[in-house]
C-alpha positions as CSV (number, residue, x, y, z in Angstrom):
1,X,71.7,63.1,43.9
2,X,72.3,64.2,40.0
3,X,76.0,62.9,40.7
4,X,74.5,59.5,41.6
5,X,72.0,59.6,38.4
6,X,74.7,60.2,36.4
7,X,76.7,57.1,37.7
8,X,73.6,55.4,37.1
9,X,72.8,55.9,33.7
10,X,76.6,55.5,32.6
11,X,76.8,51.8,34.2
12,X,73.4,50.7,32.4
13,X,75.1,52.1,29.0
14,X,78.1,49.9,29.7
15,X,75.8,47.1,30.2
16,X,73.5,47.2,27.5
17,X,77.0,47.5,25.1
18,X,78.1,44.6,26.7
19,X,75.1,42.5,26.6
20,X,74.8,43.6,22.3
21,X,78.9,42.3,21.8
22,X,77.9,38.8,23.7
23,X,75.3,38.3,21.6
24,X,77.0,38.8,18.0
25,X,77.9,35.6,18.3
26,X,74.5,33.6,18.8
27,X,73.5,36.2,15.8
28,X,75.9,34.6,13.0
29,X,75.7,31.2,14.3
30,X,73.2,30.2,11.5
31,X,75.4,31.6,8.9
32,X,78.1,29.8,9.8
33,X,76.0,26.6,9.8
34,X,74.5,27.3,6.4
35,X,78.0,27.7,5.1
36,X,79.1,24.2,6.3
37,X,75.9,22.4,4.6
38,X,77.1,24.5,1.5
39,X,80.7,23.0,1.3
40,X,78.8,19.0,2.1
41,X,76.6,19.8,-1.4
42,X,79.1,18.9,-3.5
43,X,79.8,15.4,-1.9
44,X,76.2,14.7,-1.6
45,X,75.7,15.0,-5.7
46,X,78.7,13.2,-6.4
47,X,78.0,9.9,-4.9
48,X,74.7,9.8,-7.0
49,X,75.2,7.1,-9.6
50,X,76.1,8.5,-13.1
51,X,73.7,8.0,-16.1
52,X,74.3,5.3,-18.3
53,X,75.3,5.9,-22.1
54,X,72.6,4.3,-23.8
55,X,73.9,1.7,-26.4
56,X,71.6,0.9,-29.6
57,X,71.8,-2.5,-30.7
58,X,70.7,-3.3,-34.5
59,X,69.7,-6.9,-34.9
60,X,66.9,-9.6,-36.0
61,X,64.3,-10.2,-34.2
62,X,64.5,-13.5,-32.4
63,X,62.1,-16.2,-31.6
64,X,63.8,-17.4,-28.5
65,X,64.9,-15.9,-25.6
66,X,68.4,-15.9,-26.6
67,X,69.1,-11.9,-27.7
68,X,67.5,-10.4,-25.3
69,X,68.9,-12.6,-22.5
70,X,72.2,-11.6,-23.9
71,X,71.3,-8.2,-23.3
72,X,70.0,-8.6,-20.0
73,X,72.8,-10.1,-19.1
74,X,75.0,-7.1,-20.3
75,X,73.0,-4.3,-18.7
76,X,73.2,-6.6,-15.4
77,X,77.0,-6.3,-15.2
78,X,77.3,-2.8,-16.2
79,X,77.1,0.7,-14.8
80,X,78.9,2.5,-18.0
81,X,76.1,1.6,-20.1
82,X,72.8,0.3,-21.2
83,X,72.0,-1.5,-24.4
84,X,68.8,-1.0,-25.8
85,X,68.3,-3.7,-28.3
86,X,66.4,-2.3,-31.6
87,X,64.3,-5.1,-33.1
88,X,64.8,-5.5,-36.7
89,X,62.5,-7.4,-39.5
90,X,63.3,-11.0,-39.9
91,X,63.6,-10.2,-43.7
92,X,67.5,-10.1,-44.0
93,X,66.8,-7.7,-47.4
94,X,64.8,-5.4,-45.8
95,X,66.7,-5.2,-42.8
96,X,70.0,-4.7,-45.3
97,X,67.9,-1.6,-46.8
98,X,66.9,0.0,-43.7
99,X,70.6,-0.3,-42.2
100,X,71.8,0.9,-45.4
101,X,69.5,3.9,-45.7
102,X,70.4,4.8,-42.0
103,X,74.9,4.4,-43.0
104,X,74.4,6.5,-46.3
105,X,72.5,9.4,-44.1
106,X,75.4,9.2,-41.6
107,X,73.1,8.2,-38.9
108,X,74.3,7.5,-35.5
109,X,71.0,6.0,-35.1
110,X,72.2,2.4,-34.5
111,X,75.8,1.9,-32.6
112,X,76.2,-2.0,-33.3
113,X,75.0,-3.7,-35.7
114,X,73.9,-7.5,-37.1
115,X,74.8,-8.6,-40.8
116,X,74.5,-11.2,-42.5
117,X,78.1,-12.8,-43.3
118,X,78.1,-11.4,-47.1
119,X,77.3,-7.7,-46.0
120,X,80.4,-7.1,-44.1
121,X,82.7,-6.8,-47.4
122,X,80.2,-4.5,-48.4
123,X,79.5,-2.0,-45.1
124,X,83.5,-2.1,-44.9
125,X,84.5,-1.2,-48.2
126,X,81.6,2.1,-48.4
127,X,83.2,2.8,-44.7
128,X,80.1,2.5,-42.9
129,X,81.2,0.0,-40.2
130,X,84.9,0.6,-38.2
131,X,88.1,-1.4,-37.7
132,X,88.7,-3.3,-34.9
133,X,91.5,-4.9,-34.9
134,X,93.5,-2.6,-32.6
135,X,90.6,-3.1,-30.2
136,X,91.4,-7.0,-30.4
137,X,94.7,-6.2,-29.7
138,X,94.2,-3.7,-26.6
139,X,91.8,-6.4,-25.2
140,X,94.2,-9.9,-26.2
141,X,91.7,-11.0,-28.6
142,X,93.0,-12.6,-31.6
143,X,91.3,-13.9,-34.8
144,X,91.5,-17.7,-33.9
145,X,89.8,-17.5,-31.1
146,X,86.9,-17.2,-33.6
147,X,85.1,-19.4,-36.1
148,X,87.1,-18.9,-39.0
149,X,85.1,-18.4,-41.9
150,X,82.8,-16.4,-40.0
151,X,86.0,-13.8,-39.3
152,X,87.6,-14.6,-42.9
153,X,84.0,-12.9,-43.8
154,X,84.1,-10.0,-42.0
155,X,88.0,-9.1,-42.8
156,X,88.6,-6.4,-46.1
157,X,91.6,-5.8,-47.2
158,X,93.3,-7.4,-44.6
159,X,91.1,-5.3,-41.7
160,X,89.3,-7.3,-39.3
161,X,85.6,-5.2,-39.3
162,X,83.2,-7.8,-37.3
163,X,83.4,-10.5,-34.7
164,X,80.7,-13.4,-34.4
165,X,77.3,-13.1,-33.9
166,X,76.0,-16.9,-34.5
167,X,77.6,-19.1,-37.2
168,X,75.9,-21.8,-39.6
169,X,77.7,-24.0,-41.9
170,X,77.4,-26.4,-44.3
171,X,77.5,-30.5,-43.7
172,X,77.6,-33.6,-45.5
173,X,74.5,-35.7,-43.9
174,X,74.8,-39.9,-44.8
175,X,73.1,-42.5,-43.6
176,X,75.1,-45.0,-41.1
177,X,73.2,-47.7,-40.9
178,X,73.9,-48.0,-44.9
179,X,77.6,-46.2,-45.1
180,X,79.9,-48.9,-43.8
181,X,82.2,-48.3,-40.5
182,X,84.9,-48.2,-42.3
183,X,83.6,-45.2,-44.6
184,X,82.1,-43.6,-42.2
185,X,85.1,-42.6,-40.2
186,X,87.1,-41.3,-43.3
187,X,83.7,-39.3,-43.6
188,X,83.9,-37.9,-40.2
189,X,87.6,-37.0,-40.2
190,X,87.1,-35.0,-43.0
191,X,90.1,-36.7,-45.1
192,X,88.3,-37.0,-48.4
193,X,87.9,-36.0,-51.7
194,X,84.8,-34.7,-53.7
195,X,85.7,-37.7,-56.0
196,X,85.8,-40.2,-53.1
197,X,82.3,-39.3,-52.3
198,X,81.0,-39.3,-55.4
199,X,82.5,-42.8,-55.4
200,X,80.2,-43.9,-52.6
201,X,77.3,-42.0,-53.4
202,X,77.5,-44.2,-56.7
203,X,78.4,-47.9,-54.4
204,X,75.4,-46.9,-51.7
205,X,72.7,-45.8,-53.9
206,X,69.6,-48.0,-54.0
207,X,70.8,-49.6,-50.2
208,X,68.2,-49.3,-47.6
209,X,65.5,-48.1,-49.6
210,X,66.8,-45.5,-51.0
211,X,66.4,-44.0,-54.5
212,X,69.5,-41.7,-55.0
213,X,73.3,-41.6,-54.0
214,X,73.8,-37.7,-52.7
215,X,71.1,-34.6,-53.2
216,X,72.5,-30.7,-52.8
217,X,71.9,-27.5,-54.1
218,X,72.3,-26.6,-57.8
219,X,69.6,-24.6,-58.7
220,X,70.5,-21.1,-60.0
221,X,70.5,-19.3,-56.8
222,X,72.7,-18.6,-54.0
223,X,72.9,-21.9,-52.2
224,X,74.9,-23.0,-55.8
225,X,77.2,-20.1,-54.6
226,X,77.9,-21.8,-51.4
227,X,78.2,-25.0,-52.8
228,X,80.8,-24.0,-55.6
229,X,82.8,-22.3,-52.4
230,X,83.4,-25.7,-51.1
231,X,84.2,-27.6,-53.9
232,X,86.7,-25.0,-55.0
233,X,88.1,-25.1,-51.2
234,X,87.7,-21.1,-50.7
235,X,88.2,-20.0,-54.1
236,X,91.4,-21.9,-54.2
237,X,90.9,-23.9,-57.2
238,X,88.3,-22.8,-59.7
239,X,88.7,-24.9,-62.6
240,X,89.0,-28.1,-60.2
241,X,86.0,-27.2,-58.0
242,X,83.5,-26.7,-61.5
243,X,85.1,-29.7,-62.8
244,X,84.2,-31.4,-59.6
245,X,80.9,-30.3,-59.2
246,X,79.9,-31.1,-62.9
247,X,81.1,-34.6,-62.4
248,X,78.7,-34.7,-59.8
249,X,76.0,-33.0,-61.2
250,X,76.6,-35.6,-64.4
251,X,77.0,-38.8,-61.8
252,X,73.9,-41.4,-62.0
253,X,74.0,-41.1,-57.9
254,X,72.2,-37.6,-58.4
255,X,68.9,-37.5,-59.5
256,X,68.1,-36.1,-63.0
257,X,66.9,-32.8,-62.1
258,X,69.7,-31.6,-59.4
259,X,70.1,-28.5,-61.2
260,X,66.8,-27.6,-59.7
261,X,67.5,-28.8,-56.3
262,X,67.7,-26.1,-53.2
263,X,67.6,-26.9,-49.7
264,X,63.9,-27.4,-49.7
265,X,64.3,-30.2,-52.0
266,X,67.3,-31.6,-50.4
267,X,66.2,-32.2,-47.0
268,X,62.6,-33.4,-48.4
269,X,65.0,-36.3,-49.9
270,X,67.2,-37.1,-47.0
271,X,64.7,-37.0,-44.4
272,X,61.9,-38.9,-46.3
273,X,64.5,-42.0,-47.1
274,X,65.1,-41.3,-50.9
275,X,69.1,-40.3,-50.5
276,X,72.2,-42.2,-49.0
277,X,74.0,-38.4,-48.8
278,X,73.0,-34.9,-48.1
279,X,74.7,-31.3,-48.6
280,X,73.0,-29.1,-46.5
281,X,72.7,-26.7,-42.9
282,X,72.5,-27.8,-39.2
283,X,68.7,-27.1,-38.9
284,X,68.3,-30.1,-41.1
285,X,68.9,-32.5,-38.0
286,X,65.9,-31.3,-36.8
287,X,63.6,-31.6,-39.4
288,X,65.2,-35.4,-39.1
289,X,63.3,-35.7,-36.0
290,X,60.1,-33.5,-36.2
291,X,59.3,-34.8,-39.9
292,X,61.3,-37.6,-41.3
293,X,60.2,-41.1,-42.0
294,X,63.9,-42.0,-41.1
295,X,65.4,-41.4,-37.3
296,X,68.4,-39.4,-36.5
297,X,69.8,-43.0,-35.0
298,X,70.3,-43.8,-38.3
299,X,72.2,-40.6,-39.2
300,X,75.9,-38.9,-39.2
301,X,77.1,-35.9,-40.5
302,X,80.9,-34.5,-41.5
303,X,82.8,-31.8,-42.5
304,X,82.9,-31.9,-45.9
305,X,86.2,-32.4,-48.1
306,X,87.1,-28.4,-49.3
307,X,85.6,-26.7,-46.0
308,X,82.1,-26.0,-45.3
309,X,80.8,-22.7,-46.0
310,X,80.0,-20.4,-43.5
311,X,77.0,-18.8,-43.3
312,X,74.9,-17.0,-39.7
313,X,75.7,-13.8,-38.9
314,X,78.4,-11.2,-37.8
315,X,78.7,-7.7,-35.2
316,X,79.9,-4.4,-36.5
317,X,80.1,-1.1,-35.1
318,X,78.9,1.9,-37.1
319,X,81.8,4.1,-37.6
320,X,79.4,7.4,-37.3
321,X,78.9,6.1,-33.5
322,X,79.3,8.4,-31.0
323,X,79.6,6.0,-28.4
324,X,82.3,3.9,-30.1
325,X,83.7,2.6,-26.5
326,X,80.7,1.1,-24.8
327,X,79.6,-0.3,-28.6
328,X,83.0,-2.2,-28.9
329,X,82.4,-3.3,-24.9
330,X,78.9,-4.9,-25.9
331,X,80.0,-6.1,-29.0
332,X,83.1,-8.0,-27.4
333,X,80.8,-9.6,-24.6
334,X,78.4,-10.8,-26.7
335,X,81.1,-12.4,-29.1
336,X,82.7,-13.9,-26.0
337,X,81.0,-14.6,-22.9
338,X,77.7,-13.9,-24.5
339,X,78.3,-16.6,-27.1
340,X,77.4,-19.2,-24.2
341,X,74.3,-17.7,-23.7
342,X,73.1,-17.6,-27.0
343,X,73.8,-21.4,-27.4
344,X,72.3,-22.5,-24.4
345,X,69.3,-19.4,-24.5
346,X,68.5,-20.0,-28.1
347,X,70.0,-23.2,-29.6
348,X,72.5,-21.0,-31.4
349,X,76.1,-22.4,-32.9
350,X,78.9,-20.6,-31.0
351,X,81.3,-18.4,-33.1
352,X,84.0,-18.4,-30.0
353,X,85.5,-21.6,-30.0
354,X,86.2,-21.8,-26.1
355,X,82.3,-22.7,-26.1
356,X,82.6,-25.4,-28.4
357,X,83.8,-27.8,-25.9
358,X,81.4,-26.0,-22.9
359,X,79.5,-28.8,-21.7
360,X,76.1,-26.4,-21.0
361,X,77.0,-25.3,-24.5
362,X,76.7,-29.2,-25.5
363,X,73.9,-30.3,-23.6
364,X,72.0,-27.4,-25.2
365,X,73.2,-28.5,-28.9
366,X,72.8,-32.2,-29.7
367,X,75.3,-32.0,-32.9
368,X,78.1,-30.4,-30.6
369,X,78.7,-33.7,-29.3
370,X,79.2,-35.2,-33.0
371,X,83.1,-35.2,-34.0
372,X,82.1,-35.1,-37.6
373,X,80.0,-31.2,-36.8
374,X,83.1,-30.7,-34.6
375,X,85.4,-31.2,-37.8
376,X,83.5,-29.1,-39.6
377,X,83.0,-26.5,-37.7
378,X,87.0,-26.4,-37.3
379,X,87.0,-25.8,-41.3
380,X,84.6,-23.4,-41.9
381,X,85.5,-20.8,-45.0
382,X,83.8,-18.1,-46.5
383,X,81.8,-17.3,-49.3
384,X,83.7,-14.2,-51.6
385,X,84.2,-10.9,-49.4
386,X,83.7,-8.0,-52.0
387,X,82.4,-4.7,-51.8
388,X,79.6,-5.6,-54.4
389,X,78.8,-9.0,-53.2
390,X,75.4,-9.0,-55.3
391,X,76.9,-8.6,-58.4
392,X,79.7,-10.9,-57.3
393,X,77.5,-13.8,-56.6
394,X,75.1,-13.5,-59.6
395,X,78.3,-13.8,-62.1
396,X,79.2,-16.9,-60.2
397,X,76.3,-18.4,-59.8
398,X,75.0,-18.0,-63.3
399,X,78.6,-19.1,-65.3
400,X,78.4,-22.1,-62.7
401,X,74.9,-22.9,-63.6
402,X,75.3,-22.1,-67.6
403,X,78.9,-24.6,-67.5
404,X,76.7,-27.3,-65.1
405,X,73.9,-27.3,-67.3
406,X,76.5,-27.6,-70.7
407,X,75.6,-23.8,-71.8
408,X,78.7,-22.9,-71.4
409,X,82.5,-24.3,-71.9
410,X,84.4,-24.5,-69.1
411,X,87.7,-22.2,-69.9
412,X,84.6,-19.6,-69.9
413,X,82.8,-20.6,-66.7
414,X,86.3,-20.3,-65.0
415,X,87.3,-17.0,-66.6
416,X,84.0,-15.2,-66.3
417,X,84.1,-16.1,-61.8
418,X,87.5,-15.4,-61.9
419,X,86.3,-11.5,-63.2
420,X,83.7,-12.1,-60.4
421,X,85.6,-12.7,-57.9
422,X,88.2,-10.0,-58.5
423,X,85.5,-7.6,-58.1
């Protein structure tokens, strides 16, 4: 009976030892399980989508849609980065100060930026905005693709620094329906001389119930600047450009107090009736038809005869960006695709001339569809591009006026914006 007690207790031993190894197993099952989920983690986090670099965009505020449809459209295509569009004053000085207060701190704060055409010389030379030409390059963008006096203002010393924002020019309103046909189209091809026109501001004066020949901008200011840049076609020709403009000035088809004429006074001339001719910017053609006495049926405009000076604005990038990739990415879409949206969005003149002929692009702009604002904006040039333009454009403007007004001989006027201009 013990012996069979004994057998007994022996088989339930083996048993039980043999139930505990067939259930190690089932005990480390979990583990196992747990280690699988570990090794999926990784996959799980790296299909979440990456944050975007946030792109800080320096410019004007805008009373149309136009900027921040541009940047809409941007942040739509993207999932690099975001722009985040930093609304400036409308006061071009105090938004120079503000940007220049940032650049002199060596603030990343602002990653592309908006200037006015005559700050680029000035950013570029005090290294505050980069190079980009080799970016150009890399990307099979070249400098004609762009207005050229709006990229002749943004190169220094023979770097290109900025690419198009929106251009404006100058122009050369007349009246058609006193200009005869045959005038009119050596107007609008652009193949005359300041002399020529001078010649029929003097034959078309009085016609159609006008009062004076041709009105511009002489005062002692900067619109003298830009008209002084055309007549001496870009600098080209000093002497001849004063000589020209004085001859003007002097002619009996300007009225007696030109020297005190800015753009104010020269579209309050044109659009009430009182001139044959006109110097002055595209958003005259408005003011044609919102508060003239004459109707823009009865008016033309051309490119005038030594290139129309370019004014609007340009895109940098701030060299003390950290996020110098995405800010060139932004920058090149809004100079290029962007450009159509800006134009149709907000009225604005394209600076890429593949829009020019863009027949949204047109139908948005009224004077697209004129050849002679076509002509001219083929032969757009700059104002001076100097690293002090301030100083540059009060020594011009103030030898100019002193030589216009007979306060000053002209082997003087010449020399003294020749110092100016070597600056």
């Amino acid at each position: 009976m013990k012996k069979i007690l004994g057998i007994s207790l022996m088989l339930m031993m083996v048993f039980a030892l043999l139930t505990g190894c067939a259930t190690t197993p089932a005990a480390t099952a979990p583990a196992a399980t747990e280690a699988a989920a570990a090794t999926e983690a990784p996959a799980a986090t790296a299909q979440a989508p990456a944050e975007r670099t946030v792109i800080k965009f320096a410019a004007q505020a805008d009373s149309t849609p136009a900027t921040q449809a541009v940047v809409d459209a941007y942040n739509a295509s993207q999932e690099l980065y975001t722009v985040e569009w930093v609304d400036m004053t409308n006061d071009s000085g105090a938004m120079r100060e503000q940007i220049l207060t940032s650049m002199q701190a060596g603030s990343s704060d602002y990653d592309v930026l908006s200037m006015d055409v005559v700050w680029a010389g000035e950013f570029a030379a005090a290294g505050y905005i980069a190079p980009i030409d080799q970016l150009m390059q890399a990307d099979g963008l070249k400098v004609s693709q762009f207005n050229a006096g709006s990229m002749t203002a943004g190169n220094y010393n023979a770097k290109q620094y900025t690419l198009p924002f929106f251009p404006d020019l100058g122009l050369l309103y007349f009246r058609k329906d006193i200009v005869s046909t045959e005038d009119a189209a050596t107007l609008v091809s652009g193949k005359y001389t300041y002399a020529d026109l001078q010649a029929m501001a003097e034959k078309y004066m009085g016609q159609g119930g006008t009062t004076d020949g041709i009105v511009f901008q002489a005062k002692l200011y900067e619109g003298l600047v830009c008209n002084l840049t055309e007549y001496t076609a870009g600098w080209t020709d000093v002497e001849g450009g004063l000589v020209a403009l004085k001859a003007m000035v002097d002619s009996s088809a300007s009225p007696a107090d030109i020297l005190n004429y800015s753009e104010g006074e020269t579209h309050n001339s044109f659009i009430k009736g009182a001139s044959v001719f006109a110097r002055n910017w595209p958003y005259q053609w408005g003011m044609i038809a919102s508060d003239g006495t004459i109707s823009q049926d009865v008016v033309d405009v051309a490119p005038l005869p030594g290139g129309s000076t370019v004014g609007g604005w340009l895109l940098g990038i701030n060299k003390n960006s950290v996020h110098q990739e995405g800010a060139w990415d932004f920058m090149k879409f809004v100079a290029t695709d962007g450009q159509k949206i800006m134009s149709v969005q907000g009225g604005y003149l394209p600076g890429y001339n593949q829009m020019l002929t863009d027949a949204d692009v047109i139908a948005a702009n009224a004077m697209l569809s004129m050849p002679g604002f076509q002509n001219a904006l083929a032969t757009t040039i700059s104002r001076p591009v100097s690293a002090h333009y301030s100083e540059t454009s009060d020594a011009i403007m103030n030898a100019a006026h002193a030589y216009l007004s007979g306060e000053m001989e002209l082997t003087a006027a010449v020399d003294a914006i020749k110092a100016a201009l070597a600056n």
